[in-house]
Structure formats: C-alpha cells, structure tokens
C-alpha positions as CSV (number, residue, x, y, z in Angstrom):
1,X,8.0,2.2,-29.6
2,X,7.4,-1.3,-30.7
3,X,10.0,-1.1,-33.3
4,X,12.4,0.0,-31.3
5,X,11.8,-2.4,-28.4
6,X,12.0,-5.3,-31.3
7,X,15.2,-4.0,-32.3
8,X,16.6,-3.8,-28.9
9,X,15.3,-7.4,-28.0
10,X,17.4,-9.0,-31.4
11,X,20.2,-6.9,-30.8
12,X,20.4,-8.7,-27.2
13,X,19.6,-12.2,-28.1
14,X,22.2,-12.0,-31.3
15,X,24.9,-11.0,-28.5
16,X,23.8,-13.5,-26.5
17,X,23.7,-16.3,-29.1
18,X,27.5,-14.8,-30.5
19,X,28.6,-15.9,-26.5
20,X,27.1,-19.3,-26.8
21,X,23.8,-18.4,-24.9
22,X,20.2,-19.2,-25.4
23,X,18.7,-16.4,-24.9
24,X,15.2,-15.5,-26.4
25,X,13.5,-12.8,-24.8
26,X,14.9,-9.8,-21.9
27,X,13.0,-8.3,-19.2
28,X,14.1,-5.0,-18.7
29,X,13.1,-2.1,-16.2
30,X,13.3,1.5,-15.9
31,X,14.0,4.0,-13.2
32,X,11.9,7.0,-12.3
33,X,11.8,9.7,-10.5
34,X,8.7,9.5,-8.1
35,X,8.4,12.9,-5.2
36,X,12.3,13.3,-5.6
37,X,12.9,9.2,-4.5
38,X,13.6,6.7,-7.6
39,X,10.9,4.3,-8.5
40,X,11.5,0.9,-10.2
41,X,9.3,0.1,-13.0
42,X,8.8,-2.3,-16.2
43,X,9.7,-1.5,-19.3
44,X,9.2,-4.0,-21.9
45,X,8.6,-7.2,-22.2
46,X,8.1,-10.4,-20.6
47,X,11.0,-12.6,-19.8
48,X,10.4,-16.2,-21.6
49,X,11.5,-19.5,-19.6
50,X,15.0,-19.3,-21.2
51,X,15.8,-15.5,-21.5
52,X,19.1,-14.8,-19.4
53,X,19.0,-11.4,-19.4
54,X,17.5,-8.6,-17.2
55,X,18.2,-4.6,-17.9
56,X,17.9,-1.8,-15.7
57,X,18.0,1.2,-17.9
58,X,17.5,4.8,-16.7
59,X,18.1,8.6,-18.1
60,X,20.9,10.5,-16.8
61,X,18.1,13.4,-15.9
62,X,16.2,11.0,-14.1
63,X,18.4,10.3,-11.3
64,X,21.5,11.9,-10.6
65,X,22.8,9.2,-7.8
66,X,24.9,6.1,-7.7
67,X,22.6,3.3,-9.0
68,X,23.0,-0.7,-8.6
69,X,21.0,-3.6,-9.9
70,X,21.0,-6.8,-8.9
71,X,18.6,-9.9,-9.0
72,X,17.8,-12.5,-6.4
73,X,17.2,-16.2,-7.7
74,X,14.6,-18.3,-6.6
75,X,17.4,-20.4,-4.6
76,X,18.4,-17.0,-2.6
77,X,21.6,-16.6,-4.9
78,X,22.3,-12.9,-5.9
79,X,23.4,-11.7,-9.6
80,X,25.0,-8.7,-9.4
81,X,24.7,-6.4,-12.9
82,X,27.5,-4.8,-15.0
83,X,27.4,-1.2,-16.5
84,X,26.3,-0.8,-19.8
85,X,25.3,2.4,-22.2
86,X,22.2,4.2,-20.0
87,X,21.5,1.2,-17.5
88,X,22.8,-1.7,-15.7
89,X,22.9,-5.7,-17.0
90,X,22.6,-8.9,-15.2
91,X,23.2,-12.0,-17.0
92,X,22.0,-15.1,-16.1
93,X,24.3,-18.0,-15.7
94,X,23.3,-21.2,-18.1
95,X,21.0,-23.3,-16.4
96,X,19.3,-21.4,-14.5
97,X,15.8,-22.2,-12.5
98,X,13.1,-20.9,-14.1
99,X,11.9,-18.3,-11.2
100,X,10.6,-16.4,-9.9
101,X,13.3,-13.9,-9.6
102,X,13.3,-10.7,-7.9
103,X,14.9,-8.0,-9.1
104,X,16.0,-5.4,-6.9
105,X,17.9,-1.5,-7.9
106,X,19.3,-0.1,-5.3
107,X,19.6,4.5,-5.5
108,X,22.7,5.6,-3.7
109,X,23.2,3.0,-1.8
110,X,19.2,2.5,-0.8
111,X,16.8,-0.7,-2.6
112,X,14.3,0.4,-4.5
113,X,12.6,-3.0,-4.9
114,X,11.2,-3.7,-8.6
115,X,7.6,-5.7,-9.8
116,X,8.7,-9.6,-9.3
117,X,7.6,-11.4,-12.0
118,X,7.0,-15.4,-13.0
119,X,8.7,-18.1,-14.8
120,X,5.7,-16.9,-17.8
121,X,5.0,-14.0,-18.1
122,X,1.5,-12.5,-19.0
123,X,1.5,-8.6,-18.8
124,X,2.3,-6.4,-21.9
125,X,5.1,-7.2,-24.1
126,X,4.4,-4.5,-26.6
127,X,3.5,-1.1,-24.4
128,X,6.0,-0.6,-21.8
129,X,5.2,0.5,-18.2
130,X,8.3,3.3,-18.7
131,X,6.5,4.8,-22.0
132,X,3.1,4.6,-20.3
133,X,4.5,6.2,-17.7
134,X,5.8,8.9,-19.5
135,X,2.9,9.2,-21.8
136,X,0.8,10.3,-18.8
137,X,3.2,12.7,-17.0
138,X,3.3,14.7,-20.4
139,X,0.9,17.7,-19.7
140,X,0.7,17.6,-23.6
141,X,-0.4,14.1,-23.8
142,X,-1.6,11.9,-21.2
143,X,-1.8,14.8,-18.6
144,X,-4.7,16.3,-20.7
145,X,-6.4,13.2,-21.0
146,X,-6.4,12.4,-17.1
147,X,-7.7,15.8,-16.1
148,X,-10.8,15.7,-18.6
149,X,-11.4,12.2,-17.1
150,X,-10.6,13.0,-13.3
151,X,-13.0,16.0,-14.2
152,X,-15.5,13.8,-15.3
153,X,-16.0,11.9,-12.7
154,X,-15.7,14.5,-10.1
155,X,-16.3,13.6,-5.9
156,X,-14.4,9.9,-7.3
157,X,-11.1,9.0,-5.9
158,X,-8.9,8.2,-9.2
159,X,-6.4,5.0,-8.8
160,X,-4.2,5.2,-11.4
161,X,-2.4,2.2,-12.8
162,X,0.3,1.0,-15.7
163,X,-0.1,-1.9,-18.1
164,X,1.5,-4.3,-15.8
165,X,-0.9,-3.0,-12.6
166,X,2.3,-1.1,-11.4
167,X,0.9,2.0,-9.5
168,X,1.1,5.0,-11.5
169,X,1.4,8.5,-9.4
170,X,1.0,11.2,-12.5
171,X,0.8,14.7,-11.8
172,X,-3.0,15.7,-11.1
173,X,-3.6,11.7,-9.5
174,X,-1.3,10.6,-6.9
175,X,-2.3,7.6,-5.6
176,X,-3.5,7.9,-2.1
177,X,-1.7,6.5,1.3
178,X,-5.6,5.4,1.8
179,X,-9.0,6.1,1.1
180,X,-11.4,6.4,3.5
181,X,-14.7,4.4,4.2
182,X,-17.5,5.1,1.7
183,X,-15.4,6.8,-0.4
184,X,-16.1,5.9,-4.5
185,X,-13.2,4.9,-5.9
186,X,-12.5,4.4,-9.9
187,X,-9.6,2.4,-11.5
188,X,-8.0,3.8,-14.2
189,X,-5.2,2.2,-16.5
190,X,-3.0,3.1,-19.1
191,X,-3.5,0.7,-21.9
192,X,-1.6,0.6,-24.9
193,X,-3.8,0.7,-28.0
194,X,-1.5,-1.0,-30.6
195,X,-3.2,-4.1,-32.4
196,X,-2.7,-7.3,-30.2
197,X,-2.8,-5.5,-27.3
198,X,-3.8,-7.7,-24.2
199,X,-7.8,-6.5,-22.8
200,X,-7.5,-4.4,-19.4
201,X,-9.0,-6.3,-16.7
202,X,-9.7,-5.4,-13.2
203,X,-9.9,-8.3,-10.2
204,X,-11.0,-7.0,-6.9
205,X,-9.9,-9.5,-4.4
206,X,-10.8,-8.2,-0.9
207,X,-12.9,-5.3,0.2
208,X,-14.3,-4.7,3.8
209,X,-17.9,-6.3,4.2
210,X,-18.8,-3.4,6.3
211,X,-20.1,-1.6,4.3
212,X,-19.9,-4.5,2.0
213,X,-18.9,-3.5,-1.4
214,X,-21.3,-1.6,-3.6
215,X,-21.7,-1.6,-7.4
216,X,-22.5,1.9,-8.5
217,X,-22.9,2.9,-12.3
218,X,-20.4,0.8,-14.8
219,X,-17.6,3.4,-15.5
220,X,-17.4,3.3,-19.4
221,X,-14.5,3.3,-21.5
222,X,-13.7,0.5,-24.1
223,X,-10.9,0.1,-25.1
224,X,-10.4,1.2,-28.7
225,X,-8.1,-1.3,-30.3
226,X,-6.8,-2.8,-33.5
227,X,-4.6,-0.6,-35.2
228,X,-0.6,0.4,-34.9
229,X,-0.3,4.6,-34.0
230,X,1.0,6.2,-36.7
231,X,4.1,8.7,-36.0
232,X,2.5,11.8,-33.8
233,X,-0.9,9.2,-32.5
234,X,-0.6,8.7,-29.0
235,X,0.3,5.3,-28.6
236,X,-1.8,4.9,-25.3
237,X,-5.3,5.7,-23.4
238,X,-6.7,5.9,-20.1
239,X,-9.4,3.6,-19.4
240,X,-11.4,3.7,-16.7
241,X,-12.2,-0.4,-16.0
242,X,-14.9,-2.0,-13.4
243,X,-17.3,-0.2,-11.9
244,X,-16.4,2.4,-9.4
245,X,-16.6,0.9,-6.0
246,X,-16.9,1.4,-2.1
247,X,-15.4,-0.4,0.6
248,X,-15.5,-1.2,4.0
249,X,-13.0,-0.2,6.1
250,X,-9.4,-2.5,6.4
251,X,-7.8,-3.2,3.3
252,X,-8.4,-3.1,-0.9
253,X,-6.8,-5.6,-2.5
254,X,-7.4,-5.6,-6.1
255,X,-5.1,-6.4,-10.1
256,X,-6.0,-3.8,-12.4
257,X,-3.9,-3.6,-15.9
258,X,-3.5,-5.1,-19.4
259,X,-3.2,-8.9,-19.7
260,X,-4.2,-12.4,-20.6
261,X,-4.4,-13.6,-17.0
262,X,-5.2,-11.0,-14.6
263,X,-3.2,-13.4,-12.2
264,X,-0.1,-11.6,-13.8
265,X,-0.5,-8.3,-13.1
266,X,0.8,-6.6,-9.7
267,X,-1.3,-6.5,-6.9
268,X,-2.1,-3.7,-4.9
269,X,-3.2,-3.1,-1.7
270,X,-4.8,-0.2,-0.7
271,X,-5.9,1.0,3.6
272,X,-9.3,1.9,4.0
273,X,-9.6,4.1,6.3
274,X,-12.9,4.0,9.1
275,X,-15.3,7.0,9.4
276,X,-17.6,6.9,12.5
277,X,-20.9,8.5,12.5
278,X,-21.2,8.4,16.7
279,X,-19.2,9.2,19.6
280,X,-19.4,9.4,23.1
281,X,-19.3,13.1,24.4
282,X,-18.8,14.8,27.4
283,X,-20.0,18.5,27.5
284,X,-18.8,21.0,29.5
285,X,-20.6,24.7,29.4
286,X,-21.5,27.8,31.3
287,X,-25.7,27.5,31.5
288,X,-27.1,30.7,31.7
289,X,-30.7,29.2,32.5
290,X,-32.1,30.3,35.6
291,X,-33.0,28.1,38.6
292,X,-36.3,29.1,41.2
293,X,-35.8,28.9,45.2
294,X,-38.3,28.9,47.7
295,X,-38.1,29.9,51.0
296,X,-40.0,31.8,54.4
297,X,-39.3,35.5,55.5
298,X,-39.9,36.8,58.8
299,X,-43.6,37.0,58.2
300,X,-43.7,33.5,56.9
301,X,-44.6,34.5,53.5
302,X,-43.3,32.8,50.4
303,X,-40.5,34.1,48.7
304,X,-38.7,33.7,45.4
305,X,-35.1,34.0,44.8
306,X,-33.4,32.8,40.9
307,X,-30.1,32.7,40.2
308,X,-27.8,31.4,37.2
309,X,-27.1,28.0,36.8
310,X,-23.4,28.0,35.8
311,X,-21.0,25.6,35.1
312,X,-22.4,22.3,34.5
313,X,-21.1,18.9,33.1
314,X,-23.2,16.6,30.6
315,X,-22.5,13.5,28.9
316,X,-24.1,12.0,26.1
317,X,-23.2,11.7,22.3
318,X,-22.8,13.5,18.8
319,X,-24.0,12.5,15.4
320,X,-21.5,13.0,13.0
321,X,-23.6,14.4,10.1
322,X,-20.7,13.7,7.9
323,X,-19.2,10.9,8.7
324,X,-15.9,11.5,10.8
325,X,-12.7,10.6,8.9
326,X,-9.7,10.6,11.7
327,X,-7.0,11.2,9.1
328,X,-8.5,14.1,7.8
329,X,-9.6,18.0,8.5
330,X,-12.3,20.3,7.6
331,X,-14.8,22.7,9.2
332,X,-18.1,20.7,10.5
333,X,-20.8,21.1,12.6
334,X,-22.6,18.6,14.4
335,X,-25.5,18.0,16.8
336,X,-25.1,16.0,20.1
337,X,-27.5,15.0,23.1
338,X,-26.1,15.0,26.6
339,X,-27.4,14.5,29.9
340,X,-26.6,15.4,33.4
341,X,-25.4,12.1,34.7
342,X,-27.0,12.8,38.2
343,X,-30.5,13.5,36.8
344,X,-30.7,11.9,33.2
345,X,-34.5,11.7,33.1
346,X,-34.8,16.0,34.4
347,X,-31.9,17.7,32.6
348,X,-30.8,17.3,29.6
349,X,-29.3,19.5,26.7
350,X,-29.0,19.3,23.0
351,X,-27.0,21.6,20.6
352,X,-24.4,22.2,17.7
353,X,-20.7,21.8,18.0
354,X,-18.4,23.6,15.9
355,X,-14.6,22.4,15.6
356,X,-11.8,22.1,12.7
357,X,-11.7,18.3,13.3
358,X,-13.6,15.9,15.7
359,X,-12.5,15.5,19.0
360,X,-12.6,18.8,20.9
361,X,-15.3,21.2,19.8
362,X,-16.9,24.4,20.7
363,X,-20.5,24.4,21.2
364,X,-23.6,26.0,22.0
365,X,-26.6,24.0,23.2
366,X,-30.1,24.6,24.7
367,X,-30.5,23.0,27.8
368,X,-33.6,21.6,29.2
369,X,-34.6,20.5,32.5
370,X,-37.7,20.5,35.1
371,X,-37.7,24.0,36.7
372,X,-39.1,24.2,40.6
373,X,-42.7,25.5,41.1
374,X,-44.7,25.9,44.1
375,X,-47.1,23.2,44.7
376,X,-50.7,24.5,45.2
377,X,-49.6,28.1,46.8
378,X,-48.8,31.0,45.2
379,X,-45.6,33.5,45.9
380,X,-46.6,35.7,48.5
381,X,-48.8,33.5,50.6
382,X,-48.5,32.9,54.4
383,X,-47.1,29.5,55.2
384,X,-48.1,28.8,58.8
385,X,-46.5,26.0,60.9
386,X,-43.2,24.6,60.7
387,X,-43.2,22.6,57.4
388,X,-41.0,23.0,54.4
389,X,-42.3,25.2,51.1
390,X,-44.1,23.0,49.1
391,X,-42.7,22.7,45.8
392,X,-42.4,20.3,42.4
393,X,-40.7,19.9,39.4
394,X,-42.7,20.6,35.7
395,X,-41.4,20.7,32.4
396,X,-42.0,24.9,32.1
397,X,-40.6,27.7,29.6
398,X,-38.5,28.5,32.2
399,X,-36.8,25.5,32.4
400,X,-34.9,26.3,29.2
401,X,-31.9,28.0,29.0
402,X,-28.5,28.8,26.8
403,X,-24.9,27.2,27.1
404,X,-21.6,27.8,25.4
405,X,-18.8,25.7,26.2
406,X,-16.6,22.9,24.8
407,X,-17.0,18.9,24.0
408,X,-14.4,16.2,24.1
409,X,-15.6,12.7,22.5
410,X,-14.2,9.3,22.1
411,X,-12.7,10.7,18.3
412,X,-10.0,12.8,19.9
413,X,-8.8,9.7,21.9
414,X,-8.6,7.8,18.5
415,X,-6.9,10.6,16.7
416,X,-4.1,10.3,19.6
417,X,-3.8,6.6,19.0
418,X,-3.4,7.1,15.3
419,X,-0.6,9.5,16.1
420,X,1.0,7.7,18.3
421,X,1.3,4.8,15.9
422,X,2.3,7.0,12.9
423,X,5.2,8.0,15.1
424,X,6.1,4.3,16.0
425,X,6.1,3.9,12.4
C-alpha cells in the first residue's frame, strides 16, 4: 500500500513540476458507500504547505451516480476539479494561502462534505483512511478481528474510528446516532502497523458531569509496531485506546486516531442520551377491596353492609428499576407508590407495572387504606337514642385489597416531545 501511494505521490509532483508547479505532496480522498448514501473519506497523505493538488478518487462499484469535487479556499473562493482516470482533480492556482481548505464531493447533485484539514498536516501519511476502511469491511480480514473484540468486551458500546479519527461504520459496529446515559463506551481505531506509524491517541474533550465521567478498567491493546507487512500480513489492527468510559447526559466530544498531535485528528461528537430512574405517575384501577358500612334497622340494632370499592384514582410515582431510556424499547416491570390525593395519609397503594416502554403501563397493585370499625359496640347491638353509629378508622386485614388498571407518568409526555422534535427535524 505504501509503495503504491509513494509511486502515485511522484508520479503527481513530476507532472506538476513538468507544468512549472511546486508541488510536493497531494491530499487525496476517497468515496464510499455508507447505508446506500456516499461517504467522503481520506485516503493518503497529508497535504504539505506547498502541495497544489487534491484528488477525489472513487471505484466505479462504489457509486454508480454523477459525482463532483470541488474545494473551498480559506478566502471563500471555489476550485472546481477536472475528470481524471477513477476520480476527480483540483489544482491549486500558484500562490495560494496556505488554508485551511475544505473540500467538498458532491453525489448526484447532493454534498457530501469531506474531513477539512490544516495548513500541516499531522494524521497518517502512510495508512490510508480508504484502505483502513476497507480492511475492516472485509469479513476475511478486519471483520473477524472486530467481532472477536466486540465479543470481548460484550454489554460495551463499540465506537469505531479510522487513522485520521474519521468515523468508521463497519458491518457488525455502526456507530450509534447516540448512546444513552451510563452506557460504557470503548473507542476502537484502526491503526496501521507499518514501521513509523504515528501512536493512536485518544482525547476526550467534553463529557456530561452528571454522572461525571468514570474511569473503568484500562482497555488493553498496544499497538504492535515496527515492521513493514509482508505480501498476504494485514497491514492494519484494531486497537482498542483509553479506557472505556461513561458519560453524563448532553454531548461526547472526543479525537481518537493515529497521530503526532491529537489536535489533528477529526473530532467527533457524539448525543448522550438521558435515562431517568423516577417519574410522576397517576394510577387508575378497578379496586376490588371491600369497604364496611354502618347503619340502624327498624329495631335500632347495628347492621353491616360491604360493598366493592371500584374505580379509583391515585397519584404518586415509579422507580424505574432500569433506568428509563426514551429513545429505546424493551419489556420492563417496575414498582410505583401512589396515593389517593384526597386521603394521602389513609389510602395508599403500591404495585408492579408492566408495559413495552415507559409511559403508559398496565399494572396490578395492592392497595392499602384504613377500613371502618365500630367503635366500642359490636354488630348486632341495640343503639338507643338518636345518635349516629359509632365508628373509626384502623389499619385492619381488611383494609387491603387488589387493583388492576393502567399508569400514565411524566415519561410518556417526554417521549411525545422527543417525537415531536424528531419530526421538526
């Protein structure tokens, strides 16, 4: 791979020099196919202060659309790039600033925006991010190597990057939309293991203080260094770099590749995602328990009659045993509390709710609550005079009682809001 990429780079700058350039080094990029849309990623080398040439080069398999390249100067002019064998070319006028330039390719008729990069560059100048890239797509190669190490480090979120800290999406690792709170994450590069290789480095430069970040266990993996592949080595690795890490929720923002200067790698950001262990709840259930009444018959003798509670409405709040995660589904069971709001201190109810997601529930709960006794008569007795029964309220066996029904808590209001702003999106 080097070879050929050293033999490419003279056959450019001898061009160049044959038109009366100055050219010394190129900077070239390569397109991908990423879920069916075209990705833009590096390929070789970094552009020195006076290269004047930038190469988009792609496989006819690849992509089969109408691709443009074009690169944006530091002073907003555009350079748009000519046709040439399997990619696209943009040479640079004589004179020009130093950067940073952007280069952007564009896939029937759409920008698919490219790594920037710096008048110096500092990433890998002798392992591609295109090669990479394909080393670890090959089911063969790379592919085998990221399922023993996604295997090993099982319940981890793998993040995936190339050489450069481009995001890598291979086929058994695509890099998540987000993570959610909590969750352990573990960076893993592809580093090129050709002698002279630059170290693989990891800079984590914001993660949520709540929970503030947490160093677990280092995740091993040295890079093994030093020597040129020979024809049928794998000419890369996957190392696992940092420790693995949790974050708060809001944002990840972290360089993970293979350089000098961690400064020149790509940064990425990644969304953390809350999770909520408590929620408001309002419960709504048939109770079944069985309520005592007092009263006189004709003979002014105590009398008892019970009948079912029925509907009643609680509110209170559930303990997410696992913490809730808006964004995604499974089968859970939780406990709550609830109360009835006109007699908190007397009625009360506490049970499991089953549901698919938070948010609406059904549950079944035991409910609990003072039952009516007679004070100092007994059922039967003659009550003489006009007065009421006399009656109180104990804590008794048969104050308990089932109910089935249905909770709604704050979650499902959240989940609504997230929709509504996915669709805005």
């Amino acid at each position: 791979m080097r070879c050929a990429q050293l033999v490419r780079t003279c056959v450019v700058a001898l061009v160049a020099q044959l038109a009366g350039g100055a050219e010394v080094g190129t900077r070239t990029y390569g397109l991908l196919p990423e879920g069916g849309k075209p990705r833009c990623n590096l390929d070789e080398g970094e552009r020195e202060p006076s290269a004047t040439t930038i190469v988009l080069r792609f496989k006819p398999a690849d992509f089969k659309g109408q691709v443009g390249f074009r690169v944006k100067g530091p002073d907003g002019t555009e350079h748009p790039g000519a046709p040439i064998p399997s990619g696209l070319k943009v040479q640079l006028p004589s004179g020009t600033p130093p950067g940073p330039y952007e280069p952007v390719a564009t896939a029937d008729g759409v920008d698919v925006p490219c790594d920037g990069w710096s008048r110096v560059g500092g990433g890998v100048a002798d392992s591609g991010d295109l090669a990479a890239s394909a080393w670890v797509a090959d089911p063969e190669e790379g592919g085998k190597k990221l399922r023993e190490v996604v295997k090993s480090y099982k319940g981890l979120v793998p993040l995936v990057h190339l050489p450069s800290g481009a995001v890598a999406s291979p086929p058994g690792a695509p890099y998540p939309d987000s993570v959610a709170e909590r969750d352990r994450v573990v960076v893993l590069v592809v580093a090129s293991i050709a002698s002279g290789a630059p170290p693989v480095r990891l800079a984590v430069t914001e993660c949520g203080e709540v929970p503030s970040i947490r160093v677990l266990e280092p995740a091993g993996g040295a890079l093994k260094s030093g020597h040129e592949p020979r024809k049928g080595e794998p000419a890369f690795t996957l190392v696992s770099v940092g420790p693995t890490l949790r974050c708060g929720a809001a944002e990840m923002r972290y360089r993970a590749g293979q350089a000098h200067d961690v400064t020149h790698l790509s940064e990425t950001t990644l969304r953390v995602r809350p999770r909520y262990n408590l929620a408001a709840t309002v419960f709504w259930g048939f109770d079944f328990a069985k309520q005592a009444a007092y009263s006189l018959n004709d003979a002014k003798r105590i009398t008892r009659a019970a009948s079912t509670t029925g509907p009643a409405l609680r509110v209170g709040f559930t303990w997410f045993v696992r913490p809730a995660d808006l964004e995604s589904e499974g089968w859970r069971a939780d406990p709550f509390l609830v109360f009835d709001p006109k007699l908190p201190t007397e009625d009360f109810a506490v049970g499991f709710s089953v549901s698919r997601t938070t948010g609406l529930a059904v549950a079944v709960a035991l409910s609990v609550r003072k039952h009516t006794v007679l004070k100092g008569k007994a059922e039967g007795d003659v009550l003489t005079g006009d007065g009421a029964v006399p009656t109180e309220k104990r804590w008794t066996s048969e104050g308990l009682g089932l109910v089935v029904g249905v909770t709604i808590d704050t979650t499902a209001l959240a989940r609504v809001k997230t929709a509504f702003s996915a669709l805005r999106k």
